[in-house]
C-alpha positions in Angstrom: 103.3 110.0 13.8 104.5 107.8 16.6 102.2 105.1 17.1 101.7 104.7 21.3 101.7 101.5 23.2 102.8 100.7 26.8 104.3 97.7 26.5 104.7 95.0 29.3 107.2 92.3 29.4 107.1 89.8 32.5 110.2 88.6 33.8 111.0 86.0 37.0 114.2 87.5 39.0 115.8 84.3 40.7 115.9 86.0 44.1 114.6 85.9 47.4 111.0 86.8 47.7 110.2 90.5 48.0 106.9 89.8 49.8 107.2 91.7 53.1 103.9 90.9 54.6 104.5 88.1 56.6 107.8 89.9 58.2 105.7 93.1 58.6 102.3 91.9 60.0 104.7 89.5 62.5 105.8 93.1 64.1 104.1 95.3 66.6 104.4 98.8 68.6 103.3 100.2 71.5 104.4 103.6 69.8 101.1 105.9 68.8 102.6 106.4 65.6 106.0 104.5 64.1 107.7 104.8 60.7 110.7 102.3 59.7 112.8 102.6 56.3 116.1 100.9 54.9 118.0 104.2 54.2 119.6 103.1 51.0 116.8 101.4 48.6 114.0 103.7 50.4 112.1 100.7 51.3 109.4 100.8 53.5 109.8 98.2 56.4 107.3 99.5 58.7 104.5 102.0 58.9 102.0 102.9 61.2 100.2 106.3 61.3 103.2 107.6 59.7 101.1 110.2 57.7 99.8 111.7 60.4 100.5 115.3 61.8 101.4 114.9 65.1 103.4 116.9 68.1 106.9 116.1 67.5 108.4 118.0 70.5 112.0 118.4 70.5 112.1 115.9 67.4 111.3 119.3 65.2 114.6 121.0 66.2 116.3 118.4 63.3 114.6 120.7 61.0 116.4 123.9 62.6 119.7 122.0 62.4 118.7 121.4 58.4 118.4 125.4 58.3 121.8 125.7 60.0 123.5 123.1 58.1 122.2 125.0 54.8 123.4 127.9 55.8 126.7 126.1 56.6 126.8 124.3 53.3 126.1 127.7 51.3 128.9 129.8 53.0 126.1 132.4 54.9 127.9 131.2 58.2 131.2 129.3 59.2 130.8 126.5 62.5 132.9 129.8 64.1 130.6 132.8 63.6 129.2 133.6 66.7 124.9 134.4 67.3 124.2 137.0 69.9 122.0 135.5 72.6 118.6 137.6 73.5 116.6 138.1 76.4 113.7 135.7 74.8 117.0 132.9 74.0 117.4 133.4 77.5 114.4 133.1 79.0 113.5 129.4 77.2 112.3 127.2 79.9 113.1 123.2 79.2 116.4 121.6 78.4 118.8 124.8 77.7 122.3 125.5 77.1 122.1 128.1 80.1 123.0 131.1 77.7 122.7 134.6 79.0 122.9 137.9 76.9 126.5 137.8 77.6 127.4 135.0 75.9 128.5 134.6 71.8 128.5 131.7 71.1 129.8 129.7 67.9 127.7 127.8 65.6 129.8 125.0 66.6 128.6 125.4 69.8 125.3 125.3 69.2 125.0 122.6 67.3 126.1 120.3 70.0 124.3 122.3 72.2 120.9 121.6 70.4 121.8 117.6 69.5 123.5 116.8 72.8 121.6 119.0 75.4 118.6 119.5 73.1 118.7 123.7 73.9 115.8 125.1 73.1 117.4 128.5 74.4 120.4 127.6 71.4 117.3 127.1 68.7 116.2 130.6 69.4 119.7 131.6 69.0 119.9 130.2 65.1 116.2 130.9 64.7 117.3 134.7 65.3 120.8 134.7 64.1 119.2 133.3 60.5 116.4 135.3 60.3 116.1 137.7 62.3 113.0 136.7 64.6 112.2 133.3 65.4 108.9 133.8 63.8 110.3 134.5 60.5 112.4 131.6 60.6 109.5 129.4 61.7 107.9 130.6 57.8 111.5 130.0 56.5 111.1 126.3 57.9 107.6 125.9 56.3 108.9 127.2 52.5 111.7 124.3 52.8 109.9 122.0 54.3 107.2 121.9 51.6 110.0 121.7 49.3 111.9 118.7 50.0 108.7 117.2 50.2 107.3 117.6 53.8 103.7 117.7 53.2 102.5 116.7 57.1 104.7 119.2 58.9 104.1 122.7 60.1 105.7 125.0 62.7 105.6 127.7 64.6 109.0 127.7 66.7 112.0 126.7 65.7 112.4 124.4 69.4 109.2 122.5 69.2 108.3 124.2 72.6 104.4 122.7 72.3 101.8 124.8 70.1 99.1 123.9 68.1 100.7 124.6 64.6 103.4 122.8 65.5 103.2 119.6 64.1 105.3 117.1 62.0 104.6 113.5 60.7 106.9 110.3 61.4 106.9 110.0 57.6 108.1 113.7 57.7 110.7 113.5 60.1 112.1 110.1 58.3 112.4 112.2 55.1 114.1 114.5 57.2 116.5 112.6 59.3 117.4 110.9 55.6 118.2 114.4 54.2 120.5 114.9 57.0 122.7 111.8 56.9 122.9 111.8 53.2 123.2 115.7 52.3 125.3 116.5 55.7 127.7 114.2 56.1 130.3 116.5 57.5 127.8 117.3 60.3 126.5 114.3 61.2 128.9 113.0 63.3 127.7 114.9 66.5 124.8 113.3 66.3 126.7 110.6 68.1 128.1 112.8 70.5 127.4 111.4 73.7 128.0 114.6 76.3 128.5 118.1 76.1 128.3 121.2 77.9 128.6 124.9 77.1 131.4 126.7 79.5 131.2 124.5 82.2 127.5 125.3 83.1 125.2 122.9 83.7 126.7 119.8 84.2 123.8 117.8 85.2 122.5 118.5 81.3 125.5 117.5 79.1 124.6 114.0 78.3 122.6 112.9 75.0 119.2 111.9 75.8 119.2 109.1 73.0 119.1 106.0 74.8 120.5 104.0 71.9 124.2 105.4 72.3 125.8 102.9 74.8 124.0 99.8 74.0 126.3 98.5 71.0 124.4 97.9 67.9 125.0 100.2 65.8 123.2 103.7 67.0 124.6 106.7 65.3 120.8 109.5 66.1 119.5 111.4 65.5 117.3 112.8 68.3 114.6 112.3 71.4 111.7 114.4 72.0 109.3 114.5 75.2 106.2 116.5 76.2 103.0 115.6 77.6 101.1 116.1 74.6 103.8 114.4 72.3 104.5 111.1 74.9 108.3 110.4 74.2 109.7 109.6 71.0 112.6 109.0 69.1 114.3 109.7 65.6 117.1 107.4 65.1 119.5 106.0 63.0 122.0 102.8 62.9 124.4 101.0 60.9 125.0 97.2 60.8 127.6 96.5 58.1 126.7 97.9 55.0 123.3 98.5 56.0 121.9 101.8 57.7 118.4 101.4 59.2 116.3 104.9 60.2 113.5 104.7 62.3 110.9 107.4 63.9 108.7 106.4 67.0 106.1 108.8 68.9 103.9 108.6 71.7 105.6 106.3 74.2 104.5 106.6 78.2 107.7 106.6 79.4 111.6 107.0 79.1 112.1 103.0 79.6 109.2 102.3 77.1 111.1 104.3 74.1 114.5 103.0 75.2 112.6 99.4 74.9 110.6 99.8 71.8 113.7 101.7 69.9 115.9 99.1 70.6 113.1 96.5 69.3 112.7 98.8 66.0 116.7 98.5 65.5 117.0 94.4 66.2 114.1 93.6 63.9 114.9 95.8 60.9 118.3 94.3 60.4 117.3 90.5 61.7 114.2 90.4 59.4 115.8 92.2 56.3 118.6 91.7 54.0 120.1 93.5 50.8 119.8 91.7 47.8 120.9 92.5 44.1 118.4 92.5 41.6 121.1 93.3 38.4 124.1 94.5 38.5 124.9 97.5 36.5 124.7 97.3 32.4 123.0 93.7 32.8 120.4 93.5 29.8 117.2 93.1 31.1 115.2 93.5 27.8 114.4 95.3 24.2 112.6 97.3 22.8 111.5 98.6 19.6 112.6 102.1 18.0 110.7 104.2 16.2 113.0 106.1 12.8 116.2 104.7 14.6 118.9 103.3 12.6 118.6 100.1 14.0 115.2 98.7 15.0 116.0 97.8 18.7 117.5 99.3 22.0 118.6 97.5 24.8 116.9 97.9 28.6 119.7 98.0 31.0 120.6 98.5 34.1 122.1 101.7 35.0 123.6 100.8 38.4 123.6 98.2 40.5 119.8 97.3 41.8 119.5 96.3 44.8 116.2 95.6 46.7 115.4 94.6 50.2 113.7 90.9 50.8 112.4 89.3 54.2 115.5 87.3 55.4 113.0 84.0 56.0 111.6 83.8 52.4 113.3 82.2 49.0 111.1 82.4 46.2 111.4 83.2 42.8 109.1 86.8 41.8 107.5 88.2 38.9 108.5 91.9 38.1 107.4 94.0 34.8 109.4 96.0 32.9 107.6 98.7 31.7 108.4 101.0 28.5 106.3 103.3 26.3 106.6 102.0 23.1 108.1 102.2 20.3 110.7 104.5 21.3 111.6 107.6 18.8 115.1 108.4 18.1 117.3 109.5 18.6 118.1 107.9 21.7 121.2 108.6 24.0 123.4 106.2 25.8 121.8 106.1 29.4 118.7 108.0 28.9 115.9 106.2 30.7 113.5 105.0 28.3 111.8 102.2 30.9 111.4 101.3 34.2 111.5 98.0 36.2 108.5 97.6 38.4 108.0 95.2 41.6 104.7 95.0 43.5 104.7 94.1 46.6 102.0 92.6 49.0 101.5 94.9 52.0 105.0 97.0 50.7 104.9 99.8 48.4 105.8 99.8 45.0 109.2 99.9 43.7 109.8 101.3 40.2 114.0 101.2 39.0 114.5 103.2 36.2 116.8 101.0 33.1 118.4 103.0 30.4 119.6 102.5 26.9 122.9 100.5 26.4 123.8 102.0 23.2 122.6 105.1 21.0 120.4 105.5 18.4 120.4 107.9 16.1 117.5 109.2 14.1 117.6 107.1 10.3 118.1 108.2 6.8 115.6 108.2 4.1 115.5 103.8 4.2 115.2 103.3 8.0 112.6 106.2 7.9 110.3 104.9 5.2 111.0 101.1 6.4 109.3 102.3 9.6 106.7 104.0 7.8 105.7 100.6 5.9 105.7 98.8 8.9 103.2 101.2 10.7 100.9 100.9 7.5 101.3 97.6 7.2 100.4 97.3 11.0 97.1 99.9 10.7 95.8 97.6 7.7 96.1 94.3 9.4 94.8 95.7 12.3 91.7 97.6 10.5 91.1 94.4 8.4 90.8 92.1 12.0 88.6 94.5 13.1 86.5 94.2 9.9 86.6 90.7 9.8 84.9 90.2 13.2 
């Protein structure tokens, strides 16, 4: 039998440091609640009541655009199928598209409808033009929300017109706005679509409420949200060169203060942060032992490049661990993760990159098999005799 040991090697990566306390604790919101994250490594800049369930107004209407883009993606609908507009679509108080019972419009058109003029009459259109009833697609949006990992959000509408069970964390709604960009690339482009108006009605209502648009740096979203409960947030998104930043901020007093503080989320996340590359792909990091392999060692590697994010201010060498269960029992493929390389990080969470095998290893004949054997006896009897001796 496989003798078990987690083995743990200590290695110094000549990099910036990866300490992100001194960058984070330097930054403050007047948000209620603020969640910042690089969008490639998944790294954590800034968090602050991020786990908490909160109103997320017309912020929860991403969530019925993931629905529709689903549906998109899996061939239910095409961007021309046209929804039939009801007397409840209608009758939606708040930002609307000004859609009457007459009207058919395309699931084009109401995408831009719900980003751009933030419709909550055009959300009841999908809500019932998916499912039916706008209730049953508000239990559709809970099953997917719980699975793509959405463990603060609940809801009851698909508009985020205010109710109690509606309710979505920052942390939830960065997840989301992530899913979006990455899985929905085809889509995301209207997300930047500064105007729009359905048939010419309306005209006072066609411009995008995000307040990041116009100003130059980079602002590509996502989406606003305001009620009195909620305050006004913002879940955005930008791009400075090869870097994409996505922020969510709630509970702001006031159009000007979101404009302010989202514009102070964006500067600081890409002034106070840079990219920096750990290993590049297939770089040996370490070895480890294999248990009935033909050969006795297998390379820790690398499987792409790794890239972490460091404070731009501070240049110090780390420590990181690279952790394996050990031995490891052949066979072994090439590229099967059989380690992980770990960084902990003051006041930043954890970051565990997986490394792979560089070569195969397949399971020994009769020598390699009883070699190993010997070796584990030979280990058990020095190992019982220390233990005797003192």
């Amino acid at each position: 039998m496989r003798p078990r040991l987690v083995s743990y090697l200590f290695i110094a990566l000549s990099l910036a440091a990866l300490w992100g306390g001194a960058a984070r604790a330097a930054f403050e919101t007047r948000a209620t609640a603020a969640y910042v994250v690089d969008h490639a490594t998944g790294t954590v800049l800034f968090s602050k009541n991020a786990e908490t369930p909160m109103p997320p107004a017309s912020m929860s209407k991403l969530m019925t655009l993931n629905m529709l883009f689903e549906a998109l993606q899996d061939g239910r609908v095409s961007m021309g199928t046209q929804f039939a507009v009801s007397s409840k679509a209608r009758q939606m108080g708040g930002s609307t598209m000004f859609l009457n019972e007459r009207d058919r419009p395309t699931v084009e058109q109401l995408i831009q409808g719900i980003i751009v003029q933030s419709g909550n009459d055009a959300c009841v259109v999908v809500a019932e033009g998916l499912a039916g009833t706008e209730d049953a697609f508000a239990r559709l949006m809970n099953e997917r929300a719980r699975a793509l990992g959405m463990e603060n959000s609940t809801f009851a509408n698909a508009s985020g017109w205010p109710n109690p069970n509606q309710r979505m964390s920052m942390q939830d709604l960065g997840i989301l706005a992530r899913r979006l960009i990455s899985e929905f690339p085809e889509y995301y482009g209207y997300f930047g679509q500064e105007e729009y108006e359905f048939d010419g009605r309306a005209p006072q209502n066609r411009f995008n409420r995000n307040p990041l648009l116009k100003l130059g740096i980079g602002a590509d979203g996502l989406k606003t949200g305001h009620t009195s409960e909620a305050g006004y947030g913002l879940v955005g998104s930008a791009v400075q060169g090869t870097r994409r930043v996505v922020f969510v901020i709630s509970g702001l007093n006031t159009e000007a203060e979101r404009a302010e503080e989202a514009e102070r989320v964006v500067n600081w996340a890409f002034r106070q942060f840079v990219e920096k590359t750990v290993a590049e792909k297939g770089t040996r990091l370490a070895e480890a032992p294999v248990w009935m392999g033909e050969t006795q060692r297998v390379g820790l590697v690398a499987p792409d490049d790794m890239v972490l994010l460091v404070p731009a201010t501070q240049r110090d060498a780390i420590e990181a661990q690279i952790v394996y269960d050990g031995p490891i029992e052949a066979p072994i493929e090439e590229g099967q993760q059989i380690g992980e390389l770990v960084v902990n990080l003051p006041d930043m969470e954890e970051r565990r990159l997986p490394l792979v095998a560089d070569k195969s290893v397949p399971r020994g004949g009769f020598v390699p098999r009883l070699r190993t054997a010997a070796q584990v006896l030979f280990r058990d009897y020095v190992s019982t005799e220390g233990f005797n001796l003192f």
